[in-house]
PAZAPA-4460 file (N, C-alpha, C; in steps of 0.05 Angstrom, whole numbers, plus 32768, in hexadecimal, padded with zeros to 4 digits):
% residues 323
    n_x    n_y    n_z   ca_x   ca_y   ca_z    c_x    c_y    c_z   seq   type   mol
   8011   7FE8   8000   8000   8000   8000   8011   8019   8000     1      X     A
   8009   802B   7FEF   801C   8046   7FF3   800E   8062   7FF1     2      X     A
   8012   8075   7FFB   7FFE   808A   7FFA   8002   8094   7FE1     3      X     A
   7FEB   80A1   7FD6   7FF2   80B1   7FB5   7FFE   80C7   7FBD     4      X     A
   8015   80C3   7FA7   802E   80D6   7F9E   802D   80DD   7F89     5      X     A
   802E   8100   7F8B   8031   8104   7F72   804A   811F   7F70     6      X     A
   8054   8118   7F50   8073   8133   7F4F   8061   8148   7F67     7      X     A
   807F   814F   7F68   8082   8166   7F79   8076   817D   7F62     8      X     A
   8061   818D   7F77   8059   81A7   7F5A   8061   81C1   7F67     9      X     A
   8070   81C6   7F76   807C   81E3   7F78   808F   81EA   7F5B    10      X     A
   8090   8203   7F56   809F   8205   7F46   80BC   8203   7F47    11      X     A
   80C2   81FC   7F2A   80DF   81ED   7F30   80FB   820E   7F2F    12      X     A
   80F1   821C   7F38   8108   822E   7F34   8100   823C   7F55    13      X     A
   80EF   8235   7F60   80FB   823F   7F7F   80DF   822E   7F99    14      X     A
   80EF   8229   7FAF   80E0   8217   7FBF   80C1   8221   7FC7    15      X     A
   80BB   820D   7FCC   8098   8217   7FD4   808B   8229   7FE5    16      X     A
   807B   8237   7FE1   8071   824E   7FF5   8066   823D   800A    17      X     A
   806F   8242   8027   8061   8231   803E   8047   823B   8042    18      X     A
   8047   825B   803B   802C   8267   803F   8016   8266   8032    19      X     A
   7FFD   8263   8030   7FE1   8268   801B   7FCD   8276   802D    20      X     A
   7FC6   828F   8024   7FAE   829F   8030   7FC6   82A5   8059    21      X     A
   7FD8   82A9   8051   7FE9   82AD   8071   7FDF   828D   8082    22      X     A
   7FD8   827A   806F   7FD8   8266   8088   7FEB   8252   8075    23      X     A
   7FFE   823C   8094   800B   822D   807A   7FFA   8219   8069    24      X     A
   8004   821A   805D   7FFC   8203   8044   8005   81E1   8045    25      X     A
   7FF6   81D4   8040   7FFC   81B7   8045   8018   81B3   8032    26      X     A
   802A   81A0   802E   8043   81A1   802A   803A   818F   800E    27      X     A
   8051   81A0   7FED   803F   8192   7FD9   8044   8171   7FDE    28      X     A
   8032   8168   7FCE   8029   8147   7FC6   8043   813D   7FC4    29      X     A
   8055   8121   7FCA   806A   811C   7FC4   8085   811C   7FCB    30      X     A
   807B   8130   7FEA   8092   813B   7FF1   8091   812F   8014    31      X     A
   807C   812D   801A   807C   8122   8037   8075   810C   803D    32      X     A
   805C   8104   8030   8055   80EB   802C   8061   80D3   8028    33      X     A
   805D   80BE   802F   8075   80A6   802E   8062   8089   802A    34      X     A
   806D   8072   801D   805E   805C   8023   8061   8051   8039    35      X     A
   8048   8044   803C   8045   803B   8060   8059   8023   8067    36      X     A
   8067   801D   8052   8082   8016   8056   808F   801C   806B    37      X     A
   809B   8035   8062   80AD   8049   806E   80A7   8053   8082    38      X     A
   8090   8059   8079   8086   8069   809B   8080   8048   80B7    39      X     A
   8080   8035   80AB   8083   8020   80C3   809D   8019   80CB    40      X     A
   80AF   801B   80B1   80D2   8017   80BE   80D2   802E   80CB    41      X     A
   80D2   804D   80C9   80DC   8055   80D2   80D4   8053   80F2    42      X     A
   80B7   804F   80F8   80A9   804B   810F   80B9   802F   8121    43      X     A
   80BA   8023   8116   80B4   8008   811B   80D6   7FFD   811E    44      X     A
   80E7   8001   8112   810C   8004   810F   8114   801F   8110    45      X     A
   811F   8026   812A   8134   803C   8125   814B   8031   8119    46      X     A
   8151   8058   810C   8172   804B   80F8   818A   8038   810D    47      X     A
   8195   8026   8101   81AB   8017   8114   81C4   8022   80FF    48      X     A
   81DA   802C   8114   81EC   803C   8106   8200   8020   810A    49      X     A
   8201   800B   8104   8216   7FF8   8107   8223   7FFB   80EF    50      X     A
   8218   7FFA   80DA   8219   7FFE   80BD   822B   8013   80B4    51      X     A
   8218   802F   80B7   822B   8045   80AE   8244   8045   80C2    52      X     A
   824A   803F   80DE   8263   8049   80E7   8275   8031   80D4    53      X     A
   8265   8016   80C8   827E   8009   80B7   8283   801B   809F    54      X     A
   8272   801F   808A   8279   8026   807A   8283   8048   8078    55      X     A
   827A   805E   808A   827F   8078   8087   8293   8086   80A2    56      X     A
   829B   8093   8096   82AE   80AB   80AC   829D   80BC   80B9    57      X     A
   8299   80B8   80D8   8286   80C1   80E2   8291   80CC   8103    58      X     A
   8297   80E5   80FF   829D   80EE   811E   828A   80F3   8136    59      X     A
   8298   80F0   8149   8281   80E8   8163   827A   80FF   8168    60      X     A
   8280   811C   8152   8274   8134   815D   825B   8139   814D    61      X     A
   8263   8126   8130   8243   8125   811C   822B   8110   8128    62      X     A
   823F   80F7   8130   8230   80E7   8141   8221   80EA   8159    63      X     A
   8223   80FB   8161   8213   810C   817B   8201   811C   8174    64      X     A
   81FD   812D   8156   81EE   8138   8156   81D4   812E   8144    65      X     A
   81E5   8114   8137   81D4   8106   8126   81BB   80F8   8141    66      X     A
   81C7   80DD   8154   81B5   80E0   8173   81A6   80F1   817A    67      X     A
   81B3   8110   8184   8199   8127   818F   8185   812B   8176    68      X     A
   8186   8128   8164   8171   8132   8150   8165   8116   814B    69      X     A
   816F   8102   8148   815C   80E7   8146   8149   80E2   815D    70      X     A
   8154   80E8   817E   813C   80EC   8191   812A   8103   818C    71      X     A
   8129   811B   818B   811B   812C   8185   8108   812B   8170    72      X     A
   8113   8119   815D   80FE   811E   8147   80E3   80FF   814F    73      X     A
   80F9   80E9   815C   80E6   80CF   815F   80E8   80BE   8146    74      X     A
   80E2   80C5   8132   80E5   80B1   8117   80FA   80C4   8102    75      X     A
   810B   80B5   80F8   8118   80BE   80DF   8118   80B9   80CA    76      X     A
   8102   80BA   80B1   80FE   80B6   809C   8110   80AE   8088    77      X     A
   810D   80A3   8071   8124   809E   805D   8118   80B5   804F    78      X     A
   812D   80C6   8041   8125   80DE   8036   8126   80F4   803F    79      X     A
   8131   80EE   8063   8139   8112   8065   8151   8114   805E    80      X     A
   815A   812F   8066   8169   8143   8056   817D   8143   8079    81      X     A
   819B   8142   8070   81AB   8144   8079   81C1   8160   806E    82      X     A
   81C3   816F   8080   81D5   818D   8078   81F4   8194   8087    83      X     A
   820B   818B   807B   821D   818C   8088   822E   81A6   8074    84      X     A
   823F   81B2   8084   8253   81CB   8083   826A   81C4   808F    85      X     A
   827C   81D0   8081   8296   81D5   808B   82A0   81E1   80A8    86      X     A
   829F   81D0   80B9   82AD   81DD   80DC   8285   81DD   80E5    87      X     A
   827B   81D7   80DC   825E   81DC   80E6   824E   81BD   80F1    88      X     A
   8240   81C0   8109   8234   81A4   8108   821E   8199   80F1    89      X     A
   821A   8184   80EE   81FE   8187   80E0   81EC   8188   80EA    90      X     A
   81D7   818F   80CE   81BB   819E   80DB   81A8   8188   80CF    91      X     A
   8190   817E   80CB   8179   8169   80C9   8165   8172   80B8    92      X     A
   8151   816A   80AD   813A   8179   8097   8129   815F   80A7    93      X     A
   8118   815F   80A7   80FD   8143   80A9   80F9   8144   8089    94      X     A
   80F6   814C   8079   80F7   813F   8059   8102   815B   804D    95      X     A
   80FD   8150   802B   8103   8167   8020   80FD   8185   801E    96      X     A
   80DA   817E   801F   80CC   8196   8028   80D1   81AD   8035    97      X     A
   80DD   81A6   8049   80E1   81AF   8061   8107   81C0   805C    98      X     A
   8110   81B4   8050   812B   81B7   8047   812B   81CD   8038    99      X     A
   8111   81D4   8026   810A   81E3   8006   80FD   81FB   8017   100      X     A
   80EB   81FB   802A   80DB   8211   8035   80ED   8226   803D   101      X     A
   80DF   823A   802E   80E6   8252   8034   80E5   825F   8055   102      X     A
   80C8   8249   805B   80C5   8251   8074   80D6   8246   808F   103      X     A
   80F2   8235   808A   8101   822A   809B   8121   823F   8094   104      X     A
   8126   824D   80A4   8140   825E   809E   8154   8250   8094   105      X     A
   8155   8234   80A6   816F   8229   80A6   8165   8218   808D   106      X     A
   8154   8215   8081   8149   8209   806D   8159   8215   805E   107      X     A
   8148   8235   8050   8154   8242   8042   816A   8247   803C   108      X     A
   8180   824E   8057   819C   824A   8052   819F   823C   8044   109      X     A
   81A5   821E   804E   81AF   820D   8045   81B0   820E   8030   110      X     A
   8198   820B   801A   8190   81FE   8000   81A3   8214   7FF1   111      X     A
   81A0   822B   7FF5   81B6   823E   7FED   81D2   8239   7FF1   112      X     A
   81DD   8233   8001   81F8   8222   8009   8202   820D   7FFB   113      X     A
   81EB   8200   7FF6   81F1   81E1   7FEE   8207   81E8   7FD5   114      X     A
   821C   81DA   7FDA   822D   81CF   7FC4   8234   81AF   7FB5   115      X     A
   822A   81A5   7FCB   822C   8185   7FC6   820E   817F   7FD3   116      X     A
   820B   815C   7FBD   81F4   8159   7FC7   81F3   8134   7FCD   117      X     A
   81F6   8124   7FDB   8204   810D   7FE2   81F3   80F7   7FE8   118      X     A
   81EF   80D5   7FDE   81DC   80CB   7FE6   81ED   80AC   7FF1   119      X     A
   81EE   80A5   8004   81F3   8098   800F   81E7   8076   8005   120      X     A
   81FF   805C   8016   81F6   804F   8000   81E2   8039   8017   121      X     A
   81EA   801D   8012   81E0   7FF9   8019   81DE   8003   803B   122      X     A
   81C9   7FFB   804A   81CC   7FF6   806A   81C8   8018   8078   123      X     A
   81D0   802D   8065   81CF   804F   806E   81BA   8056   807C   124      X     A
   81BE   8067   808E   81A7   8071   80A3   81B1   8096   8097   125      X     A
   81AE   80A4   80AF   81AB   80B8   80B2   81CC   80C3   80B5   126      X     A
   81D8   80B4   80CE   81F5   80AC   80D1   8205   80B3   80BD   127      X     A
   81F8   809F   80A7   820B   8096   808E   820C   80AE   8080   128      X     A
   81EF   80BE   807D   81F3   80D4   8063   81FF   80E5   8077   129      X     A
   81FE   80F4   808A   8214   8100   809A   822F   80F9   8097   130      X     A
   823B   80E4   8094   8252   80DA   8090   8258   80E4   807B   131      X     A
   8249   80D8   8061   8256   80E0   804D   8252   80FC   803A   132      X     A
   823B   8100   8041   8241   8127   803F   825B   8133   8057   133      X     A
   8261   8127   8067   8276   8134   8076   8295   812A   8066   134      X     A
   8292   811B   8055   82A5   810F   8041   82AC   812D   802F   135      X     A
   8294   812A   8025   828F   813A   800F   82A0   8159   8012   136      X     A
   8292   8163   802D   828E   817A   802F   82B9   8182   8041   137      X     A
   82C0   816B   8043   82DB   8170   804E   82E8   8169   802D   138      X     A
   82E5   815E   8020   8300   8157   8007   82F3   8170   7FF4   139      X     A
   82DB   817B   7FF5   82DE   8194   7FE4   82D8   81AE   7FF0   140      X     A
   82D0   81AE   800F   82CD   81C4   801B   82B8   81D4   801A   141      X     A
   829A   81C7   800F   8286   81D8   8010   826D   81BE   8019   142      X     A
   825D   81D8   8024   8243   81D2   8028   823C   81B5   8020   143      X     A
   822D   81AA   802D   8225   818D   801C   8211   8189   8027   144      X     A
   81FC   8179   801A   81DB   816E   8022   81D9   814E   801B   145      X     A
   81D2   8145   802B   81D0   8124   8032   81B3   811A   8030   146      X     A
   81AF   810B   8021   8199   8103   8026   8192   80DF   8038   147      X     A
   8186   80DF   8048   8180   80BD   8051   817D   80B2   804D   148      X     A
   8187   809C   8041   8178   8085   8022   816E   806F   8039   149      X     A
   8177   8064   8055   8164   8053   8062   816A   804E   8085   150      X     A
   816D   8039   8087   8165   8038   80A8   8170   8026   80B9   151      X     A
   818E   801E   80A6   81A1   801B   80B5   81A3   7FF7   80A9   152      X     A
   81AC   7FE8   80C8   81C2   7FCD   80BD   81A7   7FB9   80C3   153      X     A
   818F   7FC5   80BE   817D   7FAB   80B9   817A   7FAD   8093   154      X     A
   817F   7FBF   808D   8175   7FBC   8075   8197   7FB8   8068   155      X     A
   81AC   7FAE   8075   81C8   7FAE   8058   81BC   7F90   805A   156      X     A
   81B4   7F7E   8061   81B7   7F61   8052   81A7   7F5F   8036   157      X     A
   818E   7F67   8042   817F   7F66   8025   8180   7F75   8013   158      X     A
   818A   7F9B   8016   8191   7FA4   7FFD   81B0   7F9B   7FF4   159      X     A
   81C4   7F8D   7FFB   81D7   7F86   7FF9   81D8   7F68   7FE7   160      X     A
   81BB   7F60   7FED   81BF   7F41   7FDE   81AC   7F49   7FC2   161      X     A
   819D   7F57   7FC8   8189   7F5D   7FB1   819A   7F72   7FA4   162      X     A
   81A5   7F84   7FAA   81BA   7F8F   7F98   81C2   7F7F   7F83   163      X     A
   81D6   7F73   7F93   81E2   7F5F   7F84   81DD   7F4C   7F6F   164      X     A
   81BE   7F3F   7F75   81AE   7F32   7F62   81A3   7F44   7F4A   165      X     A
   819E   7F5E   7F52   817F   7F5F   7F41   818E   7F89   7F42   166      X     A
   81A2   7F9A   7F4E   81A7   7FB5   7F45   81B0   7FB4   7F27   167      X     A
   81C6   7FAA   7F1E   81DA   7FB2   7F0D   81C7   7FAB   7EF6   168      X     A
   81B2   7F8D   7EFA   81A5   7F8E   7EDC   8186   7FA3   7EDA   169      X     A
   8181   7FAF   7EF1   816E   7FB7   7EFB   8172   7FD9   7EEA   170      X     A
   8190   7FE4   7EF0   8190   7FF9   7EEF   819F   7FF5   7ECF   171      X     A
   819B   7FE7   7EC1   81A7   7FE3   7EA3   8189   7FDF   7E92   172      X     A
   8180   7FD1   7E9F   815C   7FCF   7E96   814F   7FEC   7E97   173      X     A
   8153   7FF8   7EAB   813F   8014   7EB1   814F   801F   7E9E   174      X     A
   816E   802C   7E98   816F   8036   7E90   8160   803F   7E65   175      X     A
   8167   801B   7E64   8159   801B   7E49   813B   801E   7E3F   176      X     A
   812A   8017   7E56   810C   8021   7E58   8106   8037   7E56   177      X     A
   8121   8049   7E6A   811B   8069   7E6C   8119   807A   7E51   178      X     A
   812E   8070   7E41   8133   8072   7E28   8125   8072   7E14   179      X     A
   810D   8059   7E18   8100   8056   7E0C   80E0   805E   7E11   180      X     A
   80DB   805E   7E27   80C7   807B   7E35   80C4   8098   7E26   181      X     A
   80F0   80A2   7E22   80E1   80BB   7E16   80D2   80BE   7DFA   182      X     A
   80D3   809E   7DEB   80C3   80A4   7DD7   80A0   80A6   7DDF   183      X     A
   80A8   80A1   7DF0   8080   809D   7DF2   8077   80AF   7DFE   184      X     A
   8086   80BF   7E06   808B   80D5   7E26   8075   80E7   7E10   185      X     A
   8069   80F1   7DF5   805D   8106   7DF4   8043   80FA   7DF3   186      X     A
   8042   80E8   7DE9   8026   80CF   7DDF   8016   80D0   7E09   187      X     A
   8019   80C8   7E15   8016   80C4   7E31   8013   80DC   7E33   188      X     A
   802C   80F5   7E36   8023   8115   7E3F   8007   811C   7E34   189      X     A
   8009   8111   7E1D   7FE9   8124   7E0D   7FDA   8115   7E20   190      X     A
   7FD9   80F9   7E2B   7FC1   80F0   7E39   7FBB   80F9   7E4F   191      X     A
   7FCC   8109   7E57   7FCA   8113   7E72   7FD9   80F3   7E8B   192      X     A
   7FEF   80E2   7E7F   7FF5   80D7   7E90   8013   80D7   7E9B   193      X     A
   801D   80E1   7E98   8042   80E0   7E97   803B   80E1   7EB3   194      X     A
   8031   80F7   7EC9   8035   80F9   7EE3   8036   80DF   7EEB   195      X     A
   8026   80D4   7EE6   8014   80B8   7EEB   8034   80A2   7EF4   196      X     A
   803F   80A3   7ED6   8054   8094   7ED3   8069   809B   7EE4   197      X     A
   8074   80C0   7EE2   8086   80C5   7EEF   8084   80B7   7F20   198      X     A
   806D   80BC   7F23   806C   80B4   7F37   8064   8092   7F3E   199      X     A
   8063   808A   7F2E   8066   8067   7F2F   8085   8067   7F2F   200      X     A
   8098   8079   7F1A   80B4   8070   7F20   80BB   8072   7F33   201      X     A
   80B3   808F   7F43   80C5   8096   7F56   80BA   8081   7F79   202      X     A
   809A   807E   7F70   8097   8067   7F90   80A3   8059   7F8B   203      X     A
   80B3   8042   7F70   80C6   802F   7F76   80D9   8038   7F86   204      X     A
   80E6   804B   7F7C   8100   8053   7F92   80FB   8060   7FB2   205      X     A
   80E0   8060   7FB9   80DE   8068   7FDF   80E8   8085   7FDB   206      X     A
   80E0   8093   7FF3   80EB   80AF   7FF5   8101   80BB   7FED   207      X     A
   8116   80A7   7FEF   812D   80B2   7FEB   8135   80B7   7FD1   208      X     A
   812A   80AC   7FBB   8129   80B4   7F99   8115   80D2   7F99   209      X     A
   80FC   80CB   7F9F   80EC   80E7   7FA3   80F9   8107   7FB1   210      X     A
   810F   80F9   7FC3   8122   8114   7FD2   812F   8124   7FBA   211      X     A
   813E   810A   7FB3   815F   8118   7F9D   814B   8122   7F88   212      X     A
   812F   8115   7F79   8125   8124   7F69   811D   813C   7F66   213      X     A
   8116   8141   7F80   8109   815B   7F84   8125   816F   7F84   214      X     A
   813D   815F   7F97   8153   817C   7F95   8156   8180   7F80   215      X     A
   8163   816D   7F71   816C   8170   7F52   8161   817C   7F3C   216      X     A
   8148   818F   7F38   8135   819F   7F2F   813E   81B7   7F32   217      X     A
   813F   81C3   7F17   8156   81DC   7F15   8145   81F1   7F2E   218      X     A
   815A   8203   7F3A   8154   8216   7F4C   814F   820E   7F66   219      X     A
   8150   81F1   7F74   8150   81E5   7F86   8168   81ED   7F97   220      X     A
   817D   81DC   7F85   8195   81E1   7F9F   81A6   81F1   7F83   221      X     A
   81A8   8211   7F7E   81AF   8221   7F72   81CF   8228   7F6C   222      X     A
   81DC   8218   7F85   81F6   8218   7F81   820A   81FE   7F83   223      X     A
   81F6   81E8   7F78   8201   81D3   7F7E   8218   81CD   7F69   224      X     A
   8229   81C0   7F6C   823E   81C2   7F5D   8249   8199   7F5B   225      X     A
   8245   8184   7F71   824A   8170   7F78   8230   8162   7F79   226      X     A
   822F   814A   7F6B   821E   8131   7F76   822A   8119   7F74   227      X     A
   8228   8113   7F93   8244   80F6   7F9D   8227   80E0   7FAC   228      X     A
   8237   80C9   7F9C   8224   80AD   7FA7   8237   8098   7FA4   229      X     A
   822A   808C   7FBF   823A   806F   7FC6   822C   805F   7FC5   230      X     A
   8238   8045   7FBE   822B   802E   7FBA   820B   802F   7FAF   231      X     A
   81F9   8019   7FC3   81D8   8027   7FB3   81D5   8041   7FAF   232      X     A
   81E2   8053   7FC1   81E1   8072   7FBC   81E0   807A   7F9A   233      X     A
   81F6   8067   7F96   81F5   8074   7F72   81E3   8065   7F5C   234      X     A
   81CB   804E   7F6A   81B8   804A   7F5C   81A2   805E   7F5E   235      X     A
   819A   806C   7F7C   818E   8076   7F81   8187   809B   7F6C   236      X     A
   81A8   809A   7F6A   81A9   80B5   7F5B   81A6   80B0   7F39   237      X     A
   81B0   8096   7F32   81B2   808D   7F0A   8196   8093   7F0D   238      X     A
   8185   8082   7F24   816D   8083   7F20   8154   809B   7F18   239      X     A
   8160   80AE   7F2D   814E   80CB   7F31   8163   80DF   7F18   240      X     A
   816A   80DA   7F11   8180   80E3   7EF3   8172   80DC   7EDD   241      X     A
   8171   80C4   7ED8   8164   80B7   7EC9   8145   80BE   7EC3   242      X     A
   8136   80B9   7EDC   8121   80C7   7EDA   811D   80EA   7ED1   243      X     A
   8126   80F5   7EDF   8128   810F   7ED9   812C   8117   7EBC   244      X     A
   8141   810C   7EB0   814C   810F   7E91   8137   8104   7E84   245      X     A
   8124   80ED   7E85   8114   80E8   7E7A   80F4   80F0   7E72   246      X     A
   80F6   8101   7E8F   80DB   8114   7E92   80E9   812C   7E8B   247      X     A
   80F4   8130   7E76   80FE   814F   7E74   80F9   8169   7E8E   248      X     A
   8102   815D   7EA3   8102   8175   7EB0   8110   817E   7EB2   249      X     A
   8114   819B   7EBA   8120   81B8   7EB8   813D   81AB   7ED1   250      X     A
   8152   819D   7EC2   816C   8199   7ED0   8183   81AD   7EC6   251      X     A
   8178   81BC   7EB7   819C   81C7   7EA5   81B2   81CF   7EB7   252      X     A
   81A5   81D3   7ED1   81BA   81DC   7EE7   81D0   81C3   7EEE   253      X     A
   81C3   81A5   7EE6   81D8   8190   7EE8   81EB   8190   7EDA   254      X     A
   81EF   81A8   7EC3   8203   81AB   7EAC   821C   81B6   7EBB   255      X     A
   821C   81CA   7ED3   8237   81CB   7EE5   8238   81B5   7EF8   256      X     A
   8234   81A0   7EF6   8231   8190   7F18   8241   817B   7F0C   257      X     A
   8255   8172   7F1D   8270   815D   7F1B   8259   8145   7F2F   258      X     A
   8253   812E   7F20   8247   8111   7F21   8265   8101   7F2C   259      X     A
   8267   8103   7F48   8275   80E9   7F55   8266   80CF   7F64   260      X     A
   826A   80B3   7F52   825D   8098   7F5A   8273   8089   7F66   261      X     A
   826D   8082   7F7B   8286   8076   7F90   8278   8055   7F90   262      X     A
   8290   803E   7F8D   8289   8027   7F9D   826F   8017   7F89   263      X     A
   8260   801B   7F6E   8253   8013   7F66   8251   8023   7F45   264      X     A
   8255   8018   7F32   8255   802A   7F18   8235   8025   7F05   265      X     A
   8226   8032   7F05   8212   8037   7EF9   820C   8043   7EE3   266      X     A
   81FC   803F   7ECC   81EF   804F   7EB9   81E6   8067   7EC7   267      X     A
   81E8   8075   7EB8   81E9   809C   7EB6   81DA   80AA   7E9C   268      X     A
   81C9   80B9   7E9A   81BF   80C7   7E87   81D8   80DA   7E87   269      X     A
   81D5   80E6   7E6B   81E9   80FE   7E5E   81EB   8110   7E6A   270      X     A
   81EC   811C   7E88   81E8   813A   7E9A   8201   8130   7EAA   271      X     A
   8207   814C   7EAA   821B   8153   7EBE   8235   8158   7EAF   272      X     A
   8248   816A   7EC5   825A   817A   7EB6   826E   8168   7EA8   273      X     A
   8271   8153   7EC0   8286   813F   7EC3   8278   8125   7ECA   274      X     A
   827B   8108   7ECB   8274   80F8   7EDC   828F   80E6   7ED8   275      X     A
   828F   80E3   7EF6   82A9   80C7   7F01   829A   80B5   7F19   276      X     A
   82AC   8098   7F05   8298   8081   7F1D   82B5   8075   7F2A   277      X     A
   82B0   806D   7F41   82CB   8068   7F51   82C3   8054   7F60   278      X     A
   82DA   803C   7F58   82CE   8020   7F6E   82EB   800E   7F73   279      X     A
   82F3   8005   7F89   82FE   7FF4   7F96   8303   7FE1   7F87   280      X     A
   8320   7FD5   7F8A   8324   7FBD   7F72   8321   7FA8   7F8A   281      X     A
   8318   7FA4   7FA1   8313   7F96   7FB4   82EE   7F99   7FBB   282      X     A
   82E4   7FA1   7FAD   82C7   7FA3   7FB4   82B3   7F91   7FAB   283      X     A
   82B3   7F7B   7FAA   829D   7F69   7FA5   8282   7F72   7F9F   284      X     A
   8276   7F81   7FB8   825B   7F88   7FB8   8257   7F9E   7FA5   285      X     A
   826E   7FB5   7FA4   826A   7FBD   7F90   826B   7FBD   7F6F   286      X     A
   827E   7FA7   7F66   8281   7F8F   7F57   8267   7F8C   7F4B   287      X     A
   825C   7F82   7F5F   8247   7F6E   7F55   822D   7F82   7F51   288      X     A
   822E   7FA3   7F5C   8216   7FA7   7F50   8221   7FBE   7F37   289      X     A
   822A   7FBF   7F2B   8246   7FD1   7F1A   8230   7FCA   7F02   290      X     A
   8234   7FDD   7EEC   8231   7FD7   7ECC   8253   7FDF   7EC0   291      X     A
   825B   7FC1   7EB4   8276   7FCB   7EB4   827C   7FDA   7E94   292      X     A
   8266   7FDF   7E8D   826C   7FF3   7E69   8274   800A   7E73   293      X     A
   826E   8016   7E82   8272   8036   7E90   828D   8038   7E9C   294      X     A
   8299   8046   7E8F   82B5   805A   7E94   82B7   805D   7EB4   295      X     A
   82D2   805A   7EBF   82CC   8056   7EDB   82EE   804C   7EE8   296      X     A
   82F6   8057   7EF8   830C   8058   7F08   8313   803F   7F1D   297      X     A
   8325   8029   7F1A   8324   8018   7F2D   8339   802E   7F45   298      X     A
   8334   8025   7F5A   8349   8027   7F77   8357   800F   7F7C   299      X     A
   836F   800F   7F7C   8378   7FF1   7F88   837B   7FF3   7FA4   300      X     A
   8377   7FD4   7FAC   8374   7FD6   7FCC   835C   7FE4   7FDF   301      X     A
   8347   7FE2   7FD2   8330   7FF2   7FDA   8313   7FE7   7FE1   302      X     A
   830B   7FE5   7FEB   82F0   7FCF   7FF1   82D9   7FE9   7FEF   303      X     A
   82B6   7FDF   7FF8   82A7   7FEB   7FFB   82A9   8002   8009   304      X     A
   82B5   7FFF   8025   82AB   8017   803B   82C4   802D   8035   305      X     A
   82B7   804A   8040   82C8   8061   8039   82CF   805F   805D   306      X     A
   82CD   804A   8076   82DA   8053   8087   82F3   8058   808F   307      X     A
   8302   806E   8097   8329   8066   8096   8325   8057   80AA   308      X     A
   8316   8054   80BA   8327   8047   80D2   8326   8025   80D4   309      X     A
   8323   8017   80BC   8313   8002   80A9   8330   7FFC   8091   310      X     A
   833E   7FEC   8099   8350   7FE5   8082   8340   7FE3   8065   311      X     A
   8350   7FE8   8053   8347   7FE6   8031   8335   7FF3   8033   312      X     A
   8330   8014   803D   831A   8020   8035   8320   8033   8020   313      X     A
   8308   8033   8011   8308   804D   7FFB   8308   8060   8005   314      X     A
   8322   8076   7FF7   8320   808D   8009   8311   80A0   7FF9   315      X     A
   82F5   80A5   8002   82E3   80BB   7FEE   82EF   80D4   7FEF   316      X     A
   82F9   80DF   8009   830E   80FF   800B   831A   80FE   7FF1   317      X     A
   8338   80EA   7FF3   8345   80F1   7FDA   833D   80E7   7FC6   318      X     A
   8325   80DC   7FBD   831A   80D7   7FA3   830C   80F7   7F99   319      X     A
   8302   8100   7FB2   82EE   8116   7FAA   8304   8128   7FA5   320      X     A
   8319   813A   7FB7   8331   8143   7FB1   8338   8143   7F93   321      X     A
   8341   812E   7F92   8348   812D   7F73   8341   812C   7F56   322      X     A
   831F   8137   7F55   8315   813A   7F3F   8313   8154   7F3F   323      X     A
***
């Protein structure tokens, strides 16, 4: 069962008015809403950070603040918005909405700030995208926004084995459908159904495809310059890429943005300034969910996790550093 979702309809060149008639306004369609999925893990499983402290670089001064805001809030959704800065702690969104509103200061900052935009990968909680926007935001020195792709080390067995079975042909399949969509993409528009379609794609992928879609919509995050994904992280983004390019929406701003895929190499639509995929010549799991036609950098001596304190880890700093 899933609640109806539909695109986000604020306009795509600046975030949504919280206000209507001076009272607020319900938050658009798409953006808060979740399948009753999600809203039972998140109820039902808090995030278990066993996972991200394996795989991500995570200081006990982010890790403390990631705790006080997970009690306070009570449930942590897949799909909020994680905001890390340089020498700054991080700050939390409850979804995107909330991230985009004009009517949250630290909202507003942010989305203005944003230079990097980061999706975390297999087993990730809240922890994790903190980690690796704090990656991000140290090897190039700016602003970075994280999004939550899930809810920690109950979910790395099964997206880790189903990866493995059913991502790499999964995300080689979508991409040639997508392809083949845009021929039909005007035949359907005249019917009045593309929405229809575009939000069946995006409930396959859970909140966290619906997040990056919404940032990635020109005038969202206005100074973004970086989009970095690890492992599932960089299915999650071919995905909401893919979609996006296919629904012709208003992305031209992805024409400055440097595409870094860590730990898993994926099909990619034609956007972006640059794209580099970067994976461990010791990585199995990422191995096995890889499309190996795509241009792409081995590491020797390098496994899945970006943790240093974790022999054979990928070091994302000096990968990011050096593009």
């Amino acid at each position: 069962m899933a609640s109806v979702i539909h695109p986000p309809s604020f306009p795509s060149t600046s975030p949504p008015d919280p206000t209507q008639n001076g009272q607020p306004s319900v938050p658009p369609p798409g953006l808060r809403t979740q399948t009753l999925k999600h809203l039972v893990q998140s109820s039902v499983y808090p995030f278990n950070e066993l996972a991200d402290e394996y795989f991500y670089n995570v200081s006990k001064t982010d890790a403390q603040a990631v705790h006080a805001w997970a009690k306070r809030a009570g449930t942590v959704i897949a799909g909020s918005i994680v905001y890390v800065a340089p020498g700054k702690d991080p700050k939390f969104f409850a979804d995107v909405y909330e991230f985009l509103s004009p009517s949250k200061d630290d909202g507003e900052r942010a989305r203005e700030e944003v230079r990097g935009l980061c999706v975390p990968g297999v087993g990730s909680s809240v922890l994790g995208a903190v980690g690796l926007a704090r990656d991000v935001c140290i090897a190039r020195g700016i602003p970075v926004a994280g999004v939550v792709a899930g809810y920690g080390l109950r979910e790395l067995l099964n997206e880790a084995v189903g990866g493995a079975l059913y991502f790499r042909e999964t995300n080689q399949l979508e991409f040639a459908l997508e392809n083949t969509r845009r021929g039909l993409s005007s035949l359907v528009a005249g019917l009045g159904l593309l929405p229809m379609i575009e939000t069946v794609d995006s409930l396959g992928g859970g909140p966290t495809i619906q997040s990056v879609k919404a940032l990635l919509r020109d005038g969202r995050l206005p100074h973004l310059e970086f989009l970095v994904g690890h492992s599932k992280g960089n299915m999650v983004l071919s995905g909401a890429l893919g979609e996006l390019f296919c629904e012709k929406a208003p992305i031209t701003q992805l024409d400055q943005v440097t595409i870094v895929l860590l730990s898993a190499i994926c099909a990619l639509p034609k956007v972006g300034k640059k794209q580099v995929q970067i994976i461990g010549a010791l990585d199995p799991l990422g191995w096995a969910n890889s499309r190996l036609g795509v241009a792409h950098k081995v590491v020797l001596n390098a496994a899945h996790h970006l943790n240093k304190e974790i022999p054979l880890y990928l070091d994302a700093v000096a990968e990011l550093k050096a593009i």
